[in-house]
N, CA, C and O atoms as CSV, one atom per row, in Angstrom:
chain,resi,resn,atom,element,x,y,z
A,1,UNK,N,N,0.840,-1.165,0.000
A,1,UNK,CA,C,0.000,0.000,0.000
A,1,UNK,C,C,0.888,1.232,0.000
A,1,UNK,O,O,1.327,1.672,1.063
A,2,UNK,N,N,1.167,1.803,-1.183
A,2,UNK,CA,C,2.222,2.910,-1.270
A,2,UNK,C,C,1.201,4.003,-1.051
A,2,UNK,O,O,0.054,4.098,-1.489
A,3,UNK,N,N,1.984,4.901,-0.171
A,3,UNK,CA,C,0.836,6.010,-0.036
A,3,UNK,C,C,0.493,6.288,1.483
A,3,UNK,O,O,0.743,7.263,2.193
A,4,UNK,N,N,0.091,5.562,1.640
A,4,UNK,CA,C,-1.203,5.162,3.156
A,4,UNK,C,C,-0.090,4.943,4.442
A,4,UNK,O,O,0.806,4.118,4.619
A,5,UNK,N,N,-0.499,5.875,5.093
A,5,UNK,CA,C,0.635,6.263,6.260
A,5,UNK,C,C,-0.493,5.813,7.954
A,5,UNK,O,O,-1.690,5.937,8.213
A,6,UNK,N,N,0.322,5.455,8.478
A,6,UNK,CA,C,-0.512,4.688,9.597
A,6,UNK,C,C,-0.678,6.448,10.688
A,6,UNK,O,O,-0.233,7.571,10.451
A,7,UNK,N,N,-1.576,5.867,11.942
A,7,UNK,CA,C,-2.089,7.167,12.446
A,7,UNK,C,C,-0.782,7.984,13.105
A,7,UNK,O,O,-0.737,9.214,13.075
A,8,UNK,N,N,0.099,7.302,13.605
A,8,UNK,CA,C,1.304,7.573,14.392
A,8,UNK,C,C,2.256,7.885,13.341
A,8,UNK,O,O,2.992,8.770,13.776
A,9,UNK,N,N,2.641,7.501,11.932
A,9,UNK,CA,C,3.536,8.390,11.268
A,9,UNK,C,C,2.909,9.824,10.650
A,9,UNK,O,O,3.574,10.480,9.848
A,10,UNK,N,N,1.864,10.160,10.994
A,10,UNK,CA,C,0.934,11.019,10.683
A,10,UNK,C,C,1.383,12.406,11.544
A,10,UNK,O,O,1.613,13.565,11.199
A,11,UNK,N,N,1.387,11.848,12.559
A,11,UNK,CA,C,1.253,12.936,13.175
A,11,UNK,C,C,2.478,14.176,12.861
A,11,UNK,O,O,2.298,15.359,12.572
A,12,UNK,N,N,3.757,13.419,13.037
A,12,UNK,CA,C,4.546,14.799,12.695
A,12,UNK,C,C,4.306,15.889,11.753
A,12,UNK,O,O,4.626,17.061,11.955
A,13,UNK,N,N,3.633,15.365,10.551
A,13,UNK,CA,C,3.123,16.088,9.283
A,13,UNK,C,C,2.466,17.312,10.011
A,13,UNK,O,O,2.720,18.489,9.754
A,14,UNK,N,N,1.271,16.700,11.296
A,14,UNK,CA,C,0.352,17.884,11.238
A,14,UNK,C,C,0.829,19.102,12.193
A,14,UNK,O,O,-0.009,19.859,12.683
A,15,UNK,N,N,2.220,19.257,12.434
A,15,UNK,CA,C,2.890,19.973,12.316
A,15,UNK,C,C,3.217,21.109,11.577
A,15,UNK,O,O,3.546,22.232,11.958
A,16,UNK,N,N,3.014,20.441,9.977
A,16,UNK,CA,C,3.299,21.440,9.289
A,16,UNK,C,C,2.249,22.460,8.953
A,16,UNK,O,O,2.442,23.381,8.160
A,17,UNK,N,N,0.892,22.201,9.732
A,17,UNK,CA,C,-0.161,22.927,8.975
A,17,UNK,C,C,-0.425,23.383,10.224
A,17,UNK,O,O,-0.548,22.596,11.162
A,18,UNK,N,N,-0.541,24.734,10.373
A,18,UNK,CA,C,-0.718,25.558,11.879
A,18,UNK,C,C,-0.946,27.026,11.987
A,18,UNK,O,O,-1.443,27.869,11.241
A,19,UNK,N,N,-0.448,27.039,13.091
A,19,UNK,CA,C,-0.593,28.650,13.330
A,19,UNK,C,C,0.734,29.283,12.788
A,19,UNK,O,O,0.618,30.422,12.337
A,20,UNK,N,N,1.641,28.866,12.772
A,20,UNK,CA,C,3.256,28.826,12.568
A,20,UNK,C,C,3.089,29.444,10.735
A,20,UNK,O,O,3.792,30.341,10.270
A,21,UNK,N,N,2.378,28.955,10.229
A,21,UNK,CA,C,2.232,28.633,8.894
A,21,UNK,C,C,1.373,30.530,8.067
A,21,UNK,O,O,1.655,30.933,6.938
A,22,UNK,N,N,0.458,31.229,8.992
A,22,UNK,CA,C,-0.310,31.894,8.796
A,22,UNK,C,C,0.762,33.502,8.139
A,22,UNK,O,O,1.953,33.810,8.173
A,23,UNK,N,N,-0.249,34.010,7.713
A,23,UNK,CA,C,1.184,35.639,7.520
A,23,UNK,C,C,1.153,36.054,8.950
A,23,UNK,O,O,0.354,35.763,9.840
A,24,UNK,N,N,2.412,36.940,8.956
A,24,UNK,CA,C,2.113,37.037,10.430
A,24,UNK,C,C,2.007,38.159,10.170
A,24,UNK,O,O,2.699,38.793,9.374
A,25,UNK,N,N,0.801,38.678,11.048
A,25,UNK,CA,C,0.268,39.759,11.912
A,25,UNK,C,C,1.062,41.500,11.574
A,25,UNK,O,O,2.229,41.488,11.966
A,26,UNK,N,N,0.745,42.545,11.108
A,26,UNK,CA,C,1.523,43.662,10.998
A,26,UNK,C,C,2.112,44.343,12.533
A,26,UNK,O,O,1.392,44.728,13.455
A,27,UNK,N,N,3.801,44.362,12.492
A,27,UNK,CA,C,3.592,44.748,14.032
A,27,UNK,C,C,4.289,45.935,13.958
A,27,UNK,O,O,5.291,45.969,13.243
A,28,UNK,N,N,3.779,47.376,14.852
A,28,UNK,CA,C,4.356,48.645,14.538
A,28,UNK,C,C,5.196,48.363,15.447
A,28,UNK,O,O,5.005,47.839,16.545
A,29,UNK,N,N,6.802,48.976,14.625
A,29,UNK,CA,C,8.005,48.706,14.723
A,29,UNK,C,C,8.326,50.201,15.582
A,29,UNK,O,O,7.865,51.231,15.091
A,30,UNK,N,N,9.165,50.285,16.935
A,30,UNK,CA,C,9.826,51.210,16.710
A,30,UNK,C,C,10.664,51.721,16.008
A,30,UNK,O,O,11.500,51.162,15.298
A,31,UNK,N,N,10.404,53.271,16.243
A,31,UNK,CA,C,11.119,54.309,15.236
A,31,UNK,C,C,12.388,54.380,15.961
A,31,UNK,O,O,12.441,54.442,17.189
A,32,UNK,N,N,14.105,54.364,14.669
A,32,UNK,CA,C,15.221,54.614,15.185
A,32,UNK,C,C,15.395,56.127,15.128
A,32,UNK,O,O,14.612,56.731,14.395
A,33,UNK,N,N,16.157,56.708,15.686
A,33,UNK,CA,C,15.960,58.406,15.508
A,33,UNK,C,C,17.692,58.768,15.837
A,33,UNK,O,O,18.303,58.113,16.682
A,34,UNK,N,N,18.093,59.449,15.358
A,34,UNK,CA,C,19.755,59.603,15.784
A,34,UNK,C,C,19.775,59.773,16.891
A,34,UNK,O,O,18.819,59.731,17.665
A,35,UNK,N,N,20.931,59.999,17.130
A,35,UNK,CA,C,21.415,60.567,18.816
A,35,UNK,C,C,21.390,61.982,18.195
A,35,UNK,O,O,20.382,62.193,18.869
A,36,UNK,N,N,21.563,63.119,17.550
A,36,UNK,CA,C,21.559,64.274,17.526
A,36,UNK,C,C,20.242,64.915,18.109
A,36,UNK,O,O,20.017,65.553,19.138
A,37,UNK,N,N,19.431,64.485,17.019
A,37,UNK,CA,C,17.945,64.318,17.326
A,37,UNK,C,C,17.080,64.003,18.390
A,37,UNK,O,O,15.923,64.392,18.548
A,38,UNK,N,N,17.729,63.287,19.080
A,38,UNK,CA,C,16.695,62.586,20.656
A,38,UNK,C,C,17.626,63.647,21.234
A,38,UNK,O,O,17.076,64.636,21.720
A,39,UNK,N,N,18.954,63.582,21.249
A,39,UNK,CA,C,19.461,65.153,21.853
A,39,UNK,C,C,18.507,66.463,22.049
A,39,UNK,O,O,18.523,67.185,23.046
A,40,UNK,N,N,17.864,66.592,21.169
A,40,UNK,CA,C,17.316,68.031,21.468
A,40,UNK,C,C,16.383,67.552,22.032
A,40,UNK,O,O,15.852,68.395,22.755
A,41,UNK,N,N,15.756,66.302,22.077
A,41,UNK,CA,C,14.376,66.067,22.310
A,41,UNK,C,C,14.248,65.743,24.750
A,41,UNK,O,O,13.369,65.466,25.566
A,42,UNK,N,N,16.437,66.183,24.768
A,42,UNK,CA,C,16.033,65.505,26.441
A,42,UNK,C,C,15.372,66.764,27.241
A,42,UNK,O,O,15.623,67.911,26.870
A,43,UNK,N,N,14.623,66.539,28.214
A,43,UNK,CA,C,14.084,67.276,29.537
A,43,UNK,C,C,14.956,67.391,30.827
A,43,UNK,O,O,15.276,68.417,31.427
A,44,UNK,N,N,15.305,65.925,31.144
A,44,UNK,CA,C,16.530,65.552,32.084
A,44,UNK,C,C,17.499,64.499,31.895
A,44,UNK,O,O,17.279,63.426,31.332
A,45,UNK,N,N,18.330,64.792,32.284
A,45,UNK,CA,C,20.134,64.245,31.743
A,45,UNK,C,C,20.714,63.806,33.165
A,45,UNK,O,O,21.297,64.727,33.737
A,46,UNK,N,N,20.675,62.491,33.914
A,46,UNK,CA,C,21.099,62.360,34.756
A,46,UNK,C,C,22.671,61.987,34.637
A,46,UNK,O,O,22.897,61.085,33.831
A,47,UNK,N,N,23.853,62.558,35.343
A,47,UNK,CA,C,24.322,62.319,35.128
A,47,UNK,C,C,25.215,60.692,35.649
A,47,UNK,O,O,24.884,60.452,36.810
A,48,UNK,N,N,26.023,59.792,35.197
A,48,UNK,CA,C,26.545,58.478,35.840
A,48,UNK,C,C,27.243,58.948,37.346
A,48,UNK,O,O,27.982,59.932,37.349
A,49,UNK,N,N,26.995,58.263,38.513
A,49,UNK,CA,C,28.250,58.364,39.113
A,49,UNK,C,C,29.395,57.503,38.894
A,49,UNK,O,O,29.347,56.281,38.750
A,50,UNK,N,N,30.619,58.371,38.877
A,50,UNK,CA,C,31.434,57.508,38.513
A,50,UNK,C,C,31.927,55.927,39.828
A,50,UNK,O,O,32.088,56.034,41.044
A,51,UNK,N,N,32.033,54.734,39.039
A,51,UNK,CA,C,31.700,53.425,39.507
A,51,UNK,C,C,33.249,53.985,40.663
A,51,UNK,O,O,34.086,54.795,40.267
A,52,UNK,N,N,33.285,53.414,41.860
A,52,UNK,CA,C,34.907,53.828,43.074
A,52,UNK,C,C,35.599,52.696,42.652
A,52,UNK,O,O,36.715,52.756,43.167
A,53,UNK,N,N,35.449,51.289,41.696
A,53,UNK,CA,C,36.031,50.488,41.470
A,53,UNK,C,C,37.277,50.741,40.057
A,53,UNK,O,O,38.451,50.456,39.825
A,54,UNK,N,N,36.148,51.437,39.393
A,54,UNK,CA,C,36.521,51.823,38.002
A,54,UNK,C,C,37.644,53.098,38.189
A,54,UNK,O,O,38.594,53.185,37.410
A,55,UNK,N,N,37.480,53.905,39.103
A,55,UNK,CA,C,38.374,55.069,39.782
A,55,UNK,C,C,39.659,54.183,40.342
A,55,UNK,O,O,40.827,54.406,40.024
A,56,UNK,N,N,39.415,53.604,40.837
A,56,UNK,CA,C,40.808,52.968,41.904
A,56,UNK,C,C,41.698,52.278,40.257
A,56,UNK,O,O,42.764,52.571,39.715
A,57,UNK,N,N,41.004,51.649,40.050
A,57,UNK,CA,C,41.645,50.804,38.713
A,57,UNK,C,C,42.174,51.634,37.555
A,57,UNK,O,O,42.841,51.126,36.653
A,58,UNK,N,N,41.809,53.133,37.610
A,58,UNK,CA,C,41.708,53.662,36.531
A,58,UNK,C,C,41.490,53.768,34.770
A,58,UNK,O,O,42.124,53.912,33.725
A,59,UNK,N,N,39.749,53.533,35.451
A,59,UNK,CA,C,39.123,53.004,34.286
A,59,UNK,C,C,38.297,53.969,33.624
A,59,UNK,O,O,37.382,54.545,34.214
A,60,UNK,N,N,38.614,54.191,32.287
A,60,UNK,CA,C,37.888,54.893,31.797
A,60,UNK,C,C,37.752,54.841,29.996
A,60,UNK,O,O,38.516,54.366,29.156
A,61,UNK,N,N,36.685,55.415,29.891
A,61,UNK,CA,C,35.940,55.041,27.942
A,61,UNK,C,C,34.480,55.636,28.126
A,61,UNK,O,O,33.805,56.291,28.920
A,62,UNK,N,N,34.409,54.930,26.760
A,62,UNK,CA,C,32.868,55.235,25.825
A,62,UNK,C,C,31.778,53.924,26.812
A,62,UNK,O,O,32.250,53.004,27.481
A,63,UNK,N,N,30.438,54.193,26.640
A,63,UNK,CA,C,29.665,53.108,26.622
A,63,UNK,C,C,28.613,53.573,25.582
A,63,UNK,O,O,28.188,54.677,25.243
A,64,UNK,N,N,28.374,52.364,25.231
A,64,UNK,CA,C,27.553,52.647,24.106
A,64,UNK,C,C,26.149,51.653,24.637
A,64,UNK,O,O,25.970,50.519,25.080
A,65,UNK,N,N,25.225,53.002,24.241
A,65,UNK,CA,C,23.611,51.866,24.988
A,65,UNK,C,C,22.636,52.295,23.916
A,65,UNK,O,O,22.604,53.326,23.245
A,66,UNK,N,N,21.885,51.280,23.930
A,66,UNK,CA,C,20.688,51.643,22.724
A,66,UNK,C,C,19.019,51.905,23.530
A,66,UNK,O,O,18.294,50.911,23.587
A,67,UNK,N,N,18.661,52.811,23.928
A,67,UNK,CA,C,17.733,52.963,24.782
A,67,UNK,C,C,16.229,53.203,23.580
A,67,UNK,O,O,16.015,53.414,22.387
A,68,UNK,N,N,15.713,53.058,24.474
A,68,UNK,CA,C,14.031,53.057,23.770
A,68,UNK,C,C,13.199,54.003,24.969
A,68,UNK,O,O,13.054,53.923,26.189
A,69,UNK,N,N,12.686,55.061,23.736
A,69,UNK,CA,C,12.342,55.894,24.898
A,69,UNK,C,C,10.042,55.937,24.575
A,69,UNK,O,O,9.444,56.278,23.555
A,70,UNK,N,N,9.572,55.539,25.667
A,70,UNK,CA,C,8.137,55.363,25.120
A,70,UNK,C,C,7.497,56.096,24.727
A,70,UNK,O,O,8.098,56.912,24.028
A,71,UNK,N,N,6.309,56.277,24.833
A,71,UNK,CA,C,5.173,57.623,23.834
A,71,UNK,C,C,5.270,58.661,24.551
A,71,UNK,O,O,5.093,59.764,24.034
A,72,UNK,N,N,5.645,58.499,26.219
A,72,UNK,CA,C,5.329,59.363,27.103
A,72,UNK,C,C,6.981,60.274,27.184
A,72,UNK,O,O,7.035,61.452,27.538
A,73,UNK,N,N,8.296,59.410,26.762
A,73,UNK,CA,C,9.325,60.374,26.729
A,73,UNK,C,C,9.993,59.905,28.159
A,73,UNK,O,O,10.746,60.722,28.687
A,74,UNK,N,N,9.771,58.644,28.824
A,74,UNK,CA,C,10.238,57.404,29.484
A,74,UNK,C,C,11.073,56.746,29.161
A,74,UNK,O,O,10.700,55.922,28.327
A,75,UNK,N,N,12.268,56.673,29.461
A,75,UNK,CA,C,13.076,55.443,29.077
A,75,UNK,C,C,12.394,54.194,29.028
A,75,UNK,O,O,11.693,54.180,30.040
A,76,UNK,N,N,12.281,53.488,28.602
A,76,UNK,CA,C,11.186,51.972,28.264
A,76,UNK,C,C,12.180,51.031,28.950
A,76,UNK,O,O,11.929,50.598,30.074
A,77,UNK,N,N,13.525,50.643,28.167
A,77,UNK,CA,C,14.737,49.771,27.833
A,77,UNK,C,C,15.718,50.093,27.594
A,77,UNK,O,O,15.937,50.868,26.663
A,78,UNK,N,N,16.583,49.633,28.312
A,78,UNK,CA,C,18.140,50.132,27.857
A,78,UNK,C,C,19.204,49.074,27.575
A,78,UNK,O,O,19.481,48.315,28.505
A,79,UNK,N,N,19.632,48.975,26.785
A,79,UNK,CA,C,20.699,47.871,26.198
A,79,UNK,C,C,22.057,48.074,25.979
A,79,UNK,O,O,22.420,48.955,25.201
A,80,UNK,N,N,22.629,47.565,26.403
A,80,UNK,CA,C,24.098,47.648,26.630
A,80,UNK,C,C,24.762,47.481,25.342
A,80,UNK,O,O,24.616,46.304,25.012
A,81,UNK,N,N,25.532,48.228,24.325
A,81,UNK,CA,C,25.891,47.640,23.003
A,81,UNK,C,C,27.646,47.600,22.949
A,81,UNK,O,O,28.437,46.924,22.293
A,82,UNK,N,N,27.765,48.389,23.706
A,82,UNK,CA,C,29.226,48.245,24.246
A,82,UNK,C,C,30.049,49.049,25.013
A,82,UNK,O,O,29.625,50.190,25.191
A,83,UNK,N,N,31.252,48.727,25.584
A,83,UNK,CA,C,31.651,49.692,27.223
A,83,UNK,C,C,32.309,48.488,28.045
A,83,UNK,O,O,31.831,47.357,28.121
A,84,UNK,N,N,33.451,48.917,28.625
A,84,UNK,CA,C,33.889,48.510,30.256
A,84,UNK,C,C,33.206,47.954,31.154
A,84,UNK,O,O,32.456,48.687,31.798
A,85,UNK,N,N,33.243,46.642,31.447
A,85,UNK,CA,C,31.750,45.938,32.317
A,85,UNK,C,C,31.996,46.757,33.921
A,85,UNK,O,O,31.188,46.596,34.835
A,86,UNK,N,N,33.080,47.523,34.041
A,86,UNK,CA,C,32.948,48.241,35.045
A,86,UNK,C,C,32.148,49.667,34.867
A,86,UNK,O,O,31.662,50.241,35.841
A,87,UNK,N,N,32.094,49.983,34.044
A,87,UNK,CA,C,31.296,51.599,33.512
A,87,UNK,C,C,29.944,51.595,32.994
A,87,UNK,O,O,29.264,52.570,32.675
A,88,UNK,N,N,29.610,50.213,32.949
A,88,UNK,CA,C,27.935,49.938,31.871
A,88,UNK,C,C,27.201,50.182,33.066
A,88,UNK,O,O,26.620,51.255,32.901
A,89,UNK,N,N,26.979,49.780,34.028
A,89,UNK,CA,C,25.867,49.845,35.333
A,89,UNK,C,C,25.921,50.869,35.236
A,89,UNK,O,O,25.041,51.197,34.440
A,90,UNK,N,N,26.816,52.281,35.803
A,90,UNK,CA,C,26.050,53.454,35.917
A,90,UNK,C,C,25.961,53.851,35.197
A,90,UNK,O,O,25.138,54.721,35.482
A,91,UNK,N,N,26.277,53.998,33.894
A,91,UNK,CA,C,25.814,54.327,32.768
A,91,UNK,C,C,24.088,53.875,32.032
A,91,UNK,O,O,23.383,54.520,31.256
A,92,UNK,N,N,23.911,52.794,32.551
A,92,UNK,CA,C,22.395,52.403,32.619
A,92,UNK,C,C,21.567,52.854,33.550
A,92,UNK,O,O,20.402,53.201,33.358
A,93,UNK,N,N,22.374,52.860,34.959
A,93,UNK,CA,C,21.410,53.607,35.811
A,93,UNK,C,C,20.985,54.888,35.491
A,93,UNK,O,O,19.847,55.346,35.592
A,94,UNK,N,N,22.052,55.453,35.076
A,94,UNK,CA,C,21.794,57.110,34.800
A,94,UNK,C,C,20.913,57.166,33.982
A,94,UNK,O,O,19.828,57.544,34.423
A,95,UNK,N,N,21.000,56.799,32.374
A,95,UNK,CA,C,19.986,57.024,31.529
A,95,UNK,C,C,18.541,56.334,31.825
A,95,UNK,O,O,17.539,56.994,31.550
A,96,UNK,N,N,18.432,55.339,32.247
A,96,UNK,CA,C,17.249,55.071,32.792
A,96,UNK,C,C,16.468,55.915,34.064
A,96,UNK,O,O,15.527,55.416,34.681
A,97,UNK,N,N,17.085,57.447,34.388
A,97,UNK,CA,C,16.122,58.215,35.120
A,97,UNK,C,C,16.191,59.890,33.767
A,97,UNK,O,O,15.914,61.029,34.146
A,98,UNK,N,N,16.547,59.598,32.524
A,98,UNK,CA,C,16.382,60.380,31.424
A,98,UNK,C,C,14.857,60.952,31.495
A,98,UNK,O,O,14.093,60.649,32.412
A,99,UNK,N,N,14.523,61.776,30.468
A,99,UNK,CA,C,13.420,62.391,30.145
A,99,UNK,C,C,13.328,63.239,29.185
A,99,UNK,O,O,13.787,64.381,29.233
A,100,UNK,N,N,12.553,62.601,27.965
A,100,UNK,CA,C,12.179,62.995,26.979
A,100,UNK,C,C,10.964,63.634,26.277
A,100,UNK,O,O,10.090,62.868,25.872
A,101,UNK,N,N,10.833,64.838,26.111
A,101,UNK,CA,C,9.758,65.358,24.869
A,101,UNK,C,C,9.323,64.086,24.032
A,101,UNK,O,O,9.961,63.369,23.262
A,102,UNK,N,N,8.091,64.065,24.432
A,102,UNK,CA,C,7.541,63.064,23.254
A,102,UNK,C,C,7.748,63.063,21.932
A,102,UNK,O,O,7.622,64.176,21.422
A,103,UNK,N,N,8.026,62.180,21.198
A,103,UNK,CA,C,8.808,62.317,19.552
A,103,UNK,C,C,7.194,62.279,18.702
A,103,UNK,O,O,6.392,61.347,18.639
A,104,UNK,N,N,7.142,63.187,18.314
A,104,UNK,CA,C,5.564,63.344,17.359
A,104,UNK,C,C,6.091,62.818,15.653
A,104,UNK,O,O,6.896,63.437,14.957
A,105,UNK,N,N,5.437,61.633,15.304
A,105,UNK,CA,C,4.955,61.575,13.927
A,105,UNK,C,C,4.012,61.920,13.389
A,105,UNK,O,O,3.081,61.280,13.877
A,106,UNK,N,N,3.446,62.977,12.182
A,106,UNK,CA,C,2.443,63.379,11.821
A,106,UNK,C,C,1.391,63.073,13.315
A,106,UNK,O,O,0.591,62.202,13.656
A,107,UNK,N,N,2.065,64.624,14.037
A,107,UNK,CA,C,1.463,65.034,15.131
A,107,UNK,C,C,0.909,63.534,16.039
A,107,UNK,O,O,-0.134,63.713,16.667
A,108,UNK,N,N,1.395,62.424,16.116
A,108,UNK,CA,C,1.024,61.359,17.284
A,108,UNK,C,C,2.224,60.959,18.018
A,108,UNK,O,O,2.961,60.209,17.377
A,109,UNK,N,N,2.681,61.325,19.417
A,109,UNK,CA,C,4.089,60.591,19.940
A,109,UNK,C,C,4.117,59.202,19.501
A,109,UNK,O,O,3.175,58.474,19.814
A,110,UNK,N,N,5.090,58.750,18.811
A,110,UNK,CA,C,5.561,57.207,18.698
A,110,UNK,C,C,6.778,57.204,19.763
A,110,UNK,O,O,7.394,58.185,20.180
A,111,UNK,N,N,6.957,55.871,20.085
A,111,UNK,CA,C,8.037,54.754,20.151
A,111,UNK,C,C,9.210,54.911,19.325
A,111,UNK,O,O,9.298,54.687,18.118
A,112,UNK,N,N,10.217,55.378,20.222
A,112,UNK,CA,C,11.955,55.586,19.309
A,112,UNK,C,C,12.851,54.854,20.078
A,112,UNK,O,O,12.707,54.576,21.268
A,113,UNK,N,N,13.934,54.503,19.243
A,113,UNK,CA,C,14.932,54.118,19.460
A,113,UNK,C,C,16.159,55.049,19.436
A,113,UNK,O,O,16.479,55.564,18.365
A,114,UNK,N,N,16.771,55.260,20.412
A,114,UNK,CA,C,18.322,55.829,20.239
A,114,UNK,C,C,19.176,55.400,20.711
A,114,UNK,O,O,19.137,54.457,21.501
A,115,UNK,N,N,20.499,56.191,20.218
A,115,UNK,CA,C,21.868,55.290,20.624
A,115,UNK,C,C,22.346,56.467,21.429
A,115,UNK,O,O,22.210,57.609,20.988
A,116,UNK,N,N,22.907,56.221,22.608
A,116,UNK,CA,C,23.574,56.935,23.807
A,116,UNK,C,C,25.271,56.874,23.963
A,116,UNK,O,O,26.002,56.053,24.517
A,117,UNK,N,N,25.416,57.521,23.576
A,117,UNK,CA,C,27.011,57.631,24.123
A,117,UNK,C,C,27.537,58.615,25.394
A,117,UNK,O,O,27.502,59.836,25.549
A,118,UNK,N,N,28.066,57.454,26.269
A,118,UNK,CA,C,28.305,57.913,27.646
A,118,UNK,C,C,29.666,58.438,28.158
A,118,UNK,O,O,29.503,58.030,29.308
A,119,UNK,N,N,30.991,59.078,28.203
A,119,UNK,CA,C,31.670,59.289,28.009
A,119,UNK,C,C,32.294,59.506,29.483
A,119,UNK,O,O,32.072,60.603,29.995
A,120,UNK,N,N,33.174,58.417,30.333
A,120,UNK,CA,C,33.418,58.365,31.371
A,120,UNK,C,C,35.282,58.820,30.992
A,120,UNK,O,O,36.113,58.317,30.236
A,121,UNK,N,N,35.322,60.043,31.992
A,121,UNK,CA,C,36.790,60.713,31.818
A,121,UNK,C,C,37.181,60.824,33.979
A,121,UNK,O,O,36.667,61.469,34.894
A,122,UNK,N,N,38.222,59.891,33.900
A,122,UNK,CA,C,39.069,60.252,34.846
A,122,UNK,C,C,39.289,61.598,35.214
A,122,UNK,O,O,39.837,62.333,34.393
A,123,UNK,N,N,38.749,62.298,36.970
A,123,UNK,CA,C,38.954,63.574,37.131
A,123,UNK,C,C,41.048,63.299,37.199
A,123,UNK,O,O,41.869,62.406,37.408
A,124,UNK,N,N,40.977,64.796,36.850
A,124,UNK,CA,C,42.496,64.703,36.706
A,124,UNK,C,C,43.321,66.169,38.068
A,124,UNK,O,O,44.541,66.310,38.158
């Protein structure tokens, strides 16, 4: 009987026919926006304290974070994209008490994305 598949080799097939299978769904994407741009757009700029570990060691650089700021001009999320694993914490803490002007598209605040550069300099 070529063809004719018993109930148990069956089943993996119905796998292939699902929800998995459907178009998926339109999903509004946040908007990326420069760092120049979300620049003009801050209210408050907290600044990092500098880490006493990163001081003793004499540690210092860039961190680079990709924050998402919500409709309301909230930090949402902040993501670490690169930096000194001694300098990223306050550098996240800080921007996560930020505050932003809502970003208007044809007059409605959306959802943005920006990139943060944090710039930790040894007092001298």
């Amino acid at each position: 009987m070529i063809g004719m598949t018993s109930p148990d080799s069956a089943a993996p097939l119905s796998n292939l026919v699902g929800p998995n299978t459907n178009v998926a769904a339109p999903v509004l994407q946040t908007m990326n926006v420069s760092q120049g741009v979300s620049q003009g757009l801050v209210i408050k700029k907290v600044q990092p304290q500098y880490p006493s570990t990163a001081l003793q060691l004499h540690v210092e650089g860039q961190v680079q974070l990709l924050a998402t700021i919500s409709k309301s001009g909230n930090i949402s999320a902040v993501k670490i994209l690169s930096g000194d694993a001694l300098l990223t914490k306050a550098a996240v803490d800080a921007v996560k008490q930020w505050k932003y002007k809502p970003y208007l598209l044809n007059g409605e605040p959306v959802e943005i994305q920006t990139q943060i550069t944090m710039n930790f300099k040894l007092p001298h």
